[in-house]
GUKERO-33211 format. One record per residue: residue in three letters; x, y, z of N, C-alpha, C in turn. Coordinates in steps of 0.1 Angstrom, whole numbers, plus 2048, in hexadecimal, padded with zeros to 3 digits. Example, Ala and Ser with C-alpha at 12.3 -4.5 7.8 and 13.67 -1.06 7.14 Angstrom:
BEGIN
ALA8847C784E87B7D384E8847DF84ESER8807EA8478897F584788180084F
% end
This chain:
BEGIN
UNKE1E3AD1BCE103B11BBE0F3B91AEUNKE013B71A6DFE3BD19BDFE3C919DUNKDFE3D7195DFA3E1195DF03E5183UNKDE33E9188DD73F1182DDC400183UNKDDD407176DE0414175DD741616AUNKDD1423173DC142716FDC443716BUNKDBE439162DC6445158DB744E155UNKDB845A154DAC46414CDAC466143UNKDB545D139DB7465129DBE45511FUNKDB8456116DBF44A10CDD044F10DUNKDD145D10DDE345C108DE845C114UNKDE345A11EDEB45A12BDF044B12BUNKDDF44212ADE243512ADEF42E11FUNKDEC438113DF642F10DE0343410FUNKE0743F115E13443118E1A43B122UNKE1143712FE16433137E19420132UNKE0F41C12DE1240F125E1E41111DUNKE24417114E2E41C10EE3E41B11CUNKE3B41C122E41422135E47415135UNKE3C40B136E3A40213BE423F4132UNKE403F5129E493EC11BE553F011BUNKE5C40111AE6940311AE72400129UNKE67401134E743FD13EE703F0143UNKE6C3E313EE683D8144E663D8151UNKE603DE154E5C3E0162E563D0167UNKE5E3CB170E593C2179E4E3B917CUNKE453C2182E373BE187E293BF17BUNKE283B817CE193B8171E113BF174UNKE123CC16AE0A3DA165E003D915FUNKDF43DF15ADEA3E3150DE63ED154UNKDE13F5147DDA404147DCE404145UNKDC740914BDB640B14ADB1419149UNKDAD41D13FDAA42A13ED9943213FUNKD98436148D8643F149D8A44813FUNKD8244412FD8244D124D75457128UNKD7746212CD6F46C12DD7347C130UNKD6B483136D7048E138D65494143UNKD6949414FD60494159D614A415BUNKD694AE154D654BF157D574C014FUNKD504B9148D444BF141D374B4140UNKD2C4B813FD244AE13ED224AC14EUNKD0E4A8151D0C4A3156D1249B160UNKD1449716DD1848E177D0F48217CUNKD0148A17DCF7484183CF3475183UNKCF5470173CF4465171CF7460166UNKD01453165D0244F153CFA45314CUNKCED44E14BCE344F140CE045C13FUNKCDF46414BCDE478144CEF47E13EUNKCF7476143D0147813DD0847612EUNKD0246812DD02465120CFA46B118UNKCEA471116CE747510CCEB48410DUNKCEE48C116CF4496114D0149610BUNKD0C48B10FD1848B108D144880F5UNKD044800F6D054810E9CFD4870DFUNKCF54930E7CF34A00E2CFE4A80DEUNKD064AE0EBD0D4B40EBD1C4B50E5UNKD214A30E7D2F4A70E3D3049B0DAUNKD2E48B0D8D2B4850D1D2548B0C4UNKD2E4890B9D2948D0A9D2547C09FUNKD294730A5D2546709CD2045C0A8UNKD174550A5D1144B0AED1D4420B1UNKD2743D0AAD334370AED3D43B0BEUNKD3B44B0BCD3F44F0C8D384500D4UNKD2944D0D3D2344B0DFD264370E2UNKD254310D6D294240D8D394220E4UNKD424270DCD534240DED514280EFUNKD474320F1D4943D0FFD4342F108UNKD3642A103D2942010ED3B414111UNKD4240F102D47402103D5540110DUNKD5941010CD63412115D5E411123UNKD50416125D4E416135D4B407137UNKD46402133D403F4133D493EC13AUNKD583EC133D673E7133D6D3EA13EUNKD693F9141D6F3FD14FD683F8158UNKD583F3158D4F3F3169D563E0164UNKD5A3DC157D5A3CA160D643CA165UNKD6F3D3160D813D0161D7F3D1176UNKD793E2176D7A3E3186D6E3D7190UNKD643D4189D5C3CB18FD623BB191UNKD6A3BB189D733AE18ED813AF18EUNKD853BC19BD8F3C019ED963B81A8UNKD9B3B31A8DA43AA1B3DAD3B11BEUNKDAC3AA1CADB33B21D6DC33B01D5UNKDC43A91CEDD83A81D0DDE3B11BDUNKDD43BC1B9DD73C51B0DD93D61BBUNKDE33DB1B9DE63E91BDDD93F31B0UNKDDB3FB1B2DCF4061ACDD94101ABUNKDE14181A2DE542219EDD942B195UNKDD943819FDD3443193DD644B192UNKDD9452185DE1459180DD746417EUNKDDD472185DD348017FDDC48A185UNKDD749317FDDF4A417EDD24AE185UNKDD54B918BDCE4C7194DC84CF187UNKDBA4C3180DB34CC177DA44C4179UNKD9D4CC172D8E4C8173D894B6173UNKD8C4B7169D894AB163D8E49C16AUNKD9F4A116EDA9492179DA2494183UNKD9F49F189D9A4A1198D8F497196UNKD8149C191D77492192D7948318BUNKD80483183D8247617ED8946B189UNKD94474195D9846B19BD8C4671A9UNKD824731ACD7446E1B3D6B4681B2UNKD6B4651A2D6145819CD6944D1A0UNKD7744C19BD7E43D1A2D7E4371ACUNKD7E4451B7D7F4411C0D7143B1C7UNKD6343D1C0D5A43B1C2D584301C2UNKD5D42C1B7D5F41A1B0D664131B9UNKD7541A1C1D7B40E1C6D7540C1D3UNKD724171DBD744181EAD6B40D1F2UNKD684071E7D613FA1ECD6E3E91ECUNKD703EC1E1D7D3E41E2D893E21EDUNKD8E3D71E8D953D01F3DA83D41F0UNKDA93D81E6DB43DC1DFDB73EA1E4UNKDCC3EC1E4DCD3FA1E9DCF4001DDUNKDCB40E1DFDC941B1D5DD34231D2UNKDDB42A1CEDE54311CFDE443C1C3UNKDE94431C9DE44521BBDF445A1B7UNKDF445F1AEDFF4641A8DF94731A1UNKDFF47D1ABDFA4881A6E0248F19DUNKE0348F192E0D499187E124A418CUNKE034AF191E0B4B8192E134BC19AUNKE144B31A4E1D4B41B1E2B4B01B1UNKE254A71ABE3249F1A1E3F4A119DUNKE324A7190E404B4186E474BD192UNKE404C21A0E4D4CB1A1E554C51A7UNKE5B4B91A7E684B61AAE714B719EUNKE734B9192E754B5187E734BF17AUNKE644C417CE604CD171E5E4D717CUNKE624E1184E584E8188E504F6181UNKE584F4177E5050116EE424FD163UNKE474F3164E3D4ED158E2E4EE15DUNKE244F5156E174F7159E114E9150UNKE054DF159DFF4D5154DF64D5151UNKDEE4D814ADDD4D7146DD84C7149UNKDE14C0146DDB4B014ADE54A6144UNKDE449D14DDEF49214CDF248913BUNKDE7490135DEE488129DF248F11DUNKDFC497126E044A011DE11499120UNKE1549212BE1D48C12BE28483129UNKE33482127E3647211FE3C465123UNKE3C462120E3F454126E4C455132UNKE5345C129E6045E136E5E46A141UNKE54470142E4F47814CE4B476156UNKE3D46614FE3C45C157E4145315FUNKE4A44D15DE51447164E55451172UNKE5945A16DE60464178E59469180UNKE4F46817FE4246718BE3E45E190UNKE40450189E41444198E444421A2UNKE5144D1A7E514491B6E454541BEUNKE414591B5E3445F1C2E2A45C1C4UNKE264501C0E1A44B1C4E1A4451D0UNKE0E44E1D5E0744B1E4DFC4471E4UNKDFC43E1F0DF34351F3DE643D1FDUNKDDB43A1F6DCA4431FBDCD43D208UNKDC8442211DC643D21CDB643721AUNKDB242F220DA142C223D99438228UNKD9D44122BD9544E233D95457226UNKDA345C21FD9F461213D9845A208UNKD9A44E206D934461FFD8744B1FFUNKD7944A20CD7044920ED6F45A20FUNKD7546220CD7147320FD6E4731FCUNKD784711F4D7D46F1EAD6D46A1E1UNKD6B4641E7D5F45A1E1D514611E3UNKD514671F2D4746C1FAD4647F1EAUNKD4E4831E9D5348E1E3D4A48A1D4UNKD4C4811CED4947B1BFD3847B1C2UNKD344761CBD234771D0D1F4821D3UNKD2948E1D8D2249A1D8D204A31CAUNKD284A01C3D2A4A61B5D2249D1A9UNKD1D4931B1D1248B1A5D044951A9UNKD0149C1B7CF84A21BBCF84B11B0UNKD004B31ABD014C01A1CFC4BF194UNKCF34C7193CE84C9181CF24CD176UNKD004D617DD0B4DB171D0F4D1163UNKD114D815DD1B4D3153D244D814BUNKD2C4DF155D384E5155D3D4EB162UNKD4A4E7165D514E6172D5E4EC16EUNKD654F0177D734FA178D7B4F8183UNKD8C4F817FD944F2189D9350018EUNKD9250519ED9A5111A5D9D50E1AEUNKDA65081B3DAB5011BADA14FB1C5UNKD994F61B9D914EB1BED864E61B4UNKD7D4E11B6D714DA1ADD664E91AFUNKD644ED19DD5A4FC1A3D4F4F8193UNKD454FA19AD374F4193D3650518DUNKD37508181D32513178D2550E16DUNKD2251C168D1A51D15FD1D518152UNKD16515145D1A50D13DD1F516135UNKD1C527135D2252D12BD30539134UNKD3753313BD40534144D48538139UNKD4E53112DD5B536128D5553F11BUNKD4A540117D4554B10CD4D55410DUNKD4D561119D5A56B114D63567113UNKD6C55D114D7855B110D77556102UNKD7154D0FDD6C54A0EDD6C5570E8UNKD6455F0EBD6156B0E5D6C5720E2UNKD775760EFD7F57D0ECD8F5770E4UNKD8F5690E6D985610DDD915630CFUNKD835650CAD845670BBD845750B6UNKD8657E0C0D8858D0BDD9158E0B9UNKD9E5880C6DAC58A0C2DB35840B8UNKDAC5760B0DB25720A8DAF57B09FUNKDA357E097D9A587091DA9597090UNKDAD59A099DB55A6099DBF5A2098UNKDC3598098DD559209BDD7590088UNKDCD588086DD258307ADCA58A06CUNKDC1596072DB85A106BDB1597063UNKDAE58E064D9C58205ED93585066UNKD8A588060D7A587065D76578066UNKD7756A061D7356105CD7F554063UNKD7D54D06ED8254A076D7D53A075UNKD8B52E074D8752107AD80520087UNKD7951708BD76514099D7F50F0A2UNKD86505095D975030A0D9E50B0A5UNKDA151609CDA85220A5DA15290ADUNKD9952A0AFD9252F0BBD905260C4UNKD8F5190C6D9250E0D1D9B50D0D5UNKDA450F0CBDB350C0D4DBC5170D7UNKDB45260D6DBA5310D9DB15320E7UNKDA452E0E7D9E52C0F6DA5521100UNKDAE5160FADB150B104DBE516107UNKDC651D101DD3522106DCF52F110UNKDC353210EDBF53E11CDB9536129UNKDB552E122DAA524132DB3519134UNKDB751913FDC450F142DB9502148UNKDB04FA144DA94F114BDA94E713EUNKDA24D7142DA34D0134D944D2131UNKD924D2123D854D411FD854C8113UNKD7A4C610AD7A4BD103D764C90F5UNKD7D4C80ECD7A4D00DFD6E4D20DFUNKD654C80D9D524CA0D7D4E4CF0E1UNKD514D50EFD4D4DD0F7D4B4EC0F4UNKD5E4EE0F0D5C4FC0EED574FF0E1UNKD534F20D8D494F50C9D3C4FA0CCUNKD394EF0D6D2C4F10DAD2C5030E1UNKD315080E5D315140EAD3051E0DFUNKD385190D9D3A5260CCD2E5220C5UNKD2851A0BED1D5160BBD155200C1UNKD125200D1D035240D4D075330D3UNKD145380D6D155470D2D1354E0C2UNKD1553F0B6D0C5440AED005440AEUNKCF85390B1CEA53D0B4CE35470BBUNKCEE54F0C8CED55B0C9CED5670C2UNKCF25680BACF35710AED025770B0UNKD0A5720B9D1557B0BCD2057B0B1UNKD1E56A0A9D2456509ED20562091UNKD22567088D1E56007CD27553075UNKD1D547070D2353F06FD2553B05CUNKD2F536058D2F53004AD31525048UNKD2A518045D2C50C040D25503049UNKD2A4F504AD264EB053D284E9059UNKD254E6068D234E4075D274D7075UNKD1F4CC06ED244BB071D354B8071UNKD3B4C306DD474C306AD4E4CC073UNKD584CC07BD5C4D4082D664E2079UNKD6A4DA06AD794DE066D714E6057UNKD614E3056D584E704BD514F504EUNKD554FB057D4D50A059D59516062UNKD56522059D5A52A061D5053606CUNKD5853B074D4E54407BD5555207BUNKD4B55E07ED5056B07ED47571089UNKD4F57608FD4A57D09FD4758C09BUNKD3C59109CD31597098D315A00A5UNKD3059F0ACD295A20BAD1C5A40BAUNKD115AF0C1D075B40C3D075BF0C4
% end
């Protein structure tokens, strides 16, 4: 029997494809990947979804394209899903796998095919137990593998809770959500003090007034252990300079063309 392995991230997919070429694995594999990021943005509906992603995090009309052609790919691949194909999905105990694996499940629980889920972080502690995971596509190919034997099969009851769960969370106006050991609907300016205080300390660490945005994103992704999408936390610093909290230098169209200086009030 075939197996469909359904991934949250391009480098998961291609890792596990990678997996899949070096140990000739047997049974006839393919990767299908939901390219998105279900911690941010709208739930309610594609189309509020999409033009928010291409206000907010989309910078070139190509990437609202590549975003429409990927889903497109995903609703025909699962709409002419065959019942003698297995369903692997692959996710880790963070914002973004959580709901990504409730939208699937949304999609399949109508299908005739069994489901099976492969949780990383449970995973790793047979093997890694120290290793802290922000999301499964940090992982490599041979990590992968070594998580194959844990995949468990949904039952039809979780299936349908699973699914039922993805319909209550489409009922939510948020757009932005937080793992606490569990699915948690916050406000959109939820991580501002941490931005804030990641560009103070660089600001004092490295005594510059005049700071990339990159280093302040990625000194905020190493305090906030959740997966975010970069143009998120731009978008954040952005509106805290429109707040006045920041002064800004250069261009905006460019992520790598402006610096910022934390001002306060």
């Amino acid at each position: 029997m075939a197996i469909l392995h359904i991934t949250f991230s391009l480098s998961t997919q291609g890792s596990i494809k990678l997996a899949i070429r070096q140990n000739h694995l047997q049974r006839e594999e393919s990767v299908l990947s939901v390219n998105d990021v279900f911690s941010i943005g709208p739930l309610t509906s594609l189309e509020e979804r999409k033009s928010w992603l291409a206000t907010h995090i989309f910078r070139e009309n190509e990437d609202l394209e590549l975003y429409e052609d990927v889903h497109e790919n995903w609703k025909k691949k699962i709409a002419g899903l065959p019942c003698d194909v297995d369903v692997w999905i692959w996710y880790s105990q963070n914002t973004h796998e959580e709901i990504g694996l409730r939208y699937v499940m949304s999609e399949l629980v109508h299908k005739c095919c069994m489901v099976y889920g492969i949780d990383a972080t449970e995973g790793l502690k047979r093997f890694q137990p120290n290793m802290e995971l922000r999301h499964t596509g940090v992982l490599s190919s041979e990590m992968l593998m070594k998580l194959r034997p844990d995949a468990k099969r949904f039952s039809i009851e979780e299936c349908q809770q699973l699914a039922k769960e993805w319909e209550e969370l489409k009922q939510n106006q948020s757009t932005l959500r937080m793992w606490k050991d569990g699915i948690v609907h916050v406000e959109e300016d939820t991580l501002d003090p941490i931005i804030i205080e990641c560009a103070k300390g660089l600001q004092v660490q490295h005594n510059e007034e005049w700071l990339l945005p990159m280093r302040i994103i990625g000194e905020t992704f190493g305090v906030f252990n959740d997966y975010l999408s970069e143009e998120f936390v731009e978008n954040r610093l952005i509106a805290l300079v429109k707040q006045g909290l920041f002064e800004l230098d250069g261009d905006t169209t460019d992520m790598h063309s402006y610096r910022v200086k934390y001002v306060g009030m």
